[in-house]
ZASE-883795 format. One record per residue (C-alpha): residue number from 1; residue in one letter; chain; x, y, z. Coordinates in pm, 1 decimal. Example, Ala and Ser with C-alpha at 12.3 -4.5 7.8 and 13.67 -1.06 7.14 Angstrom:
BEGIN
+-----+-----+-------+----------+----------+----------+
|   n | res | chain |       xx |       yy |       zz |
+-----+-----+-------+----------+----------+----------+
|   1 |   A |     A |   1230.0 |   -450.0 |    780.0 |
|   2 |   S |     A |   1367.0 |   -106.0 |    714.0 |
+-----+-----+-------+----------+----------+----------+
//
This chain:
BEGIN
+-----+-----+-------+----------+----------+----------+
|   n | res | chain |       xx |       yy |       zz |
+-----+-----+-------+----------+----------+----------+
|   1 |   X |     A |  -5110.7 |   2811.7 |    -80.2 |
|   2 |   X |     A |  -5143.6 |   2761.3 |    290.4 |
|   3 |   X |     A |  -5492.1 |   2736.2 |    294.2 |
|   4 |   X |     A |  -5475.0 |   2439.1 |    113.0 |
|   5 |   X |     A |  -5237.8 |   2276.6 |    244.0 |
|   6 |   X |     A |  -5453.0 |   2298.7 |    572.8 |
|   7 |   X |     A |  -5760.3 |   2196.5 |    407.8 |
|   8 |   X |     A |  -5626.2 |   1880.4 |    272.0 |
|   9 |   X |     A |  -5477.3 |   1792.9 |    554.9 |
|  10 |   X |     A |  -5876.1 |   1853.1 |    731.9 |
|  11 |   X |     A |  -5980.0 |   1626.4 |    484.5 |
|  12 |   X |     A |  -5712.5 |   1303.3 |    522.2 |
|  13 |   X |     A |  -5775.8 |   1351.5 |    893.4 |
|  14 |   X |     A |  -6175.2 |   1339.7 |    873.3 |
|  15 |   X |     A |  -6165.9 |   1066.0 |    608.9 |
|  16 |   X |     A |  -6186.5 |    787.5 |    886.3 |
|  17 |   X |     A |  -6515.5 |    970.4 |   1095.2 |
|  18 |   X |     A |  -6697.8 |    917.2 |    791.6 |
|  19 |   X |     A |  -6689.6 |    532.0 |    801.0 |
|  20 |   X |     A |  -6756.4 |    501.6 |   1138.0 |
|  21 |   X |     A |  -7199.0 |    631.5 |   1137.2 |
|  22 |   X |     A |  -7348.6 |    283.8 |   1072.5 |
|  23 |   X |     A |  -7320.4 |    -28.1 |   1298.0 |
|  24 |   X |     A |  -7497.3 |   -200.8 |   1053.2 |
|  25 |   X |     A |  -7356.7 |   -529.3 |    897.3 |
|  26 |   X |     A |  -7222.5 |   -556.4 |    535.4 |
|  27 |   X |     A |  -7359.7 |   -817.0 |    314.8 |
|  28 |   X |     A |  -7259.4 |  -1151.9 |    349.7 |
|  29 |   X |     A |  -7242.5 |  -1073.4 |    761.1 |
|  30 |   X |     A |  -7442.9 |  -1244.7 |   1000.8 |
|  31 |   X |     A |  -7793.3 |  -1144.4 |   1092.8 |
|  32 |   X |     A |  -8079.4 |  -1232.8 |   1340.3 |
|  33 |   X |     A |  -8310.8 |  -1003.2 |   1191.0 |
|  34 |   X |     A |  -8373.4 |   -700.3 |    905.0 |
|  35 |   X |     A |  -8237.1 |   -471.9 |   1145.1 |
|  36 |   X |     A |  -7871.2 |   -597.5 |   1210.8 |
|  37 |   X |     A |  -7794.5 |   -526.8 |    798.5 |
|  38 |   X |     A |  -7743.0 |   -193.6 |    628.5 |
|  39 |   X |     A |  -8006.2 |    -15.2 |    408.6 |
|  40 |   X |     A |  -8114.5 |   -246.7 |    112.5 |
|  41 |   X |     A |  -8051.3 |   -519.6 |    278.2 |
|  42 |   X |     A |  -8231.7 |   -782.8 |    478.0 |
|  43 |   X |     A |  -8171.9 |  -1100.5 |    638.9 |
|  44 |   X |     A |  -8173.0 |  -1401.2 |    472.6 |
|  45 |   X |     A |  -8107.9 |  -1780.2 |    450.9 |
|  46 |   X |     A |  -7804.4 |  -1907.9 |    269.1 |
|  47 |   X |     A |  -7718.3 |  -2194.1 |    253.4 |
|  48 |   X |     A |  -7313.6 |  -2255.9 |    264.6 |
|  49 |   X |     A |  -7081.7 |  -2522.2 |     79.3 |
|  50 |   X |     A |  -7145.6 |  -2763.2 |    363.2 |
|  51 |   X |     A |  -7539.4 |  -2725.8 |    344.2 |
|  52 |   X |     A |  -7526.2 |  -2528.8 |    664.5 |
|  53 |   X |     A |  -7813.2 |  -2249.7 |    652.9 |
|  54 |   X |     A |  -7684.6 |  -1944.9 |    760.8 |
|  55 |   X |     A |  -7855.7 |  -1617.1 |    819.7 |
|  56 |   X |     A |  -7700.3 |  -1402.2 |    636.1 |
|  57 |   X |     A |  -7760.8 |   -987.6 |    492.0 |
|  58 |   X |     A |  -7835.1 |   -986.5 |    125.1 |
|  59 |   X |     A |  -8030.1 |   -827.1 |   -127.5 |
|  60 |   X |     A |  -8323.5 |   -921.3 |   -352.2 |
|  61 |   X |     A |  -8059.0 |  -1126.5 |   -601.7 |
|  62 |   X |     A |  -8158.3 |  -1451.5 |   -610.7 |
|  63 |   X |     A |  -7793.3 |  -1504.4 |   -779.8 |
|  64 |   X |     A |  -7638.2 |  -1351.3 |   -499.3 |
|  65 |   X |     A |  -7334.0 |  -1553.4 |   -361.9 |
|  66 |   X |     A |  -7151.5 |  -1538.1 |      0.2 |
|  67 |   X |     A |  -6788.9 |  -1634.8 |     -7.9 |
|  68 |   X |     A |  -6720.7 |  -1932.5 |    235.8 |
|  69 |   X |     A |  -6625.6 |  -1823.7 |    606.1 |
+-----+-----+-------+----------+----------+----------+
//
């Protein structure tokens, strides 16, 4: 029973190291290039409600939206 105990509490502990590998940006960040986004994503226009283009990550979607920042 103590072994387990001690295990989960390993695992609630580690759970926040395992976010923390990838300085990449999420989509719908801001990007200069491919590079700044995360795998399967790449930099792109978008334009925003204001007709502002705005580099942003996305993916291949051509339906893909960005919420307004």
């Amino acid at each position: 029973m103590r072994w387990s105990r001690w295990m989960l509490l390993l695992l609630l502990a580690a759970m926040p190291l395992a976010g923390c590998g990838s300085n990449k940006n999420s989509a719908c960040e801001s990007c200069t290039n491919v590079d700044d986004c995360e795998s399967g994503l790449t930099c792109q226009q978008f334009r925003d409600a204001n007709g502002n283009i705005r580099n942003l990550c996305g993916d291949a979607n051509p339906n893909m939206t960005c919420p307004a920042n």
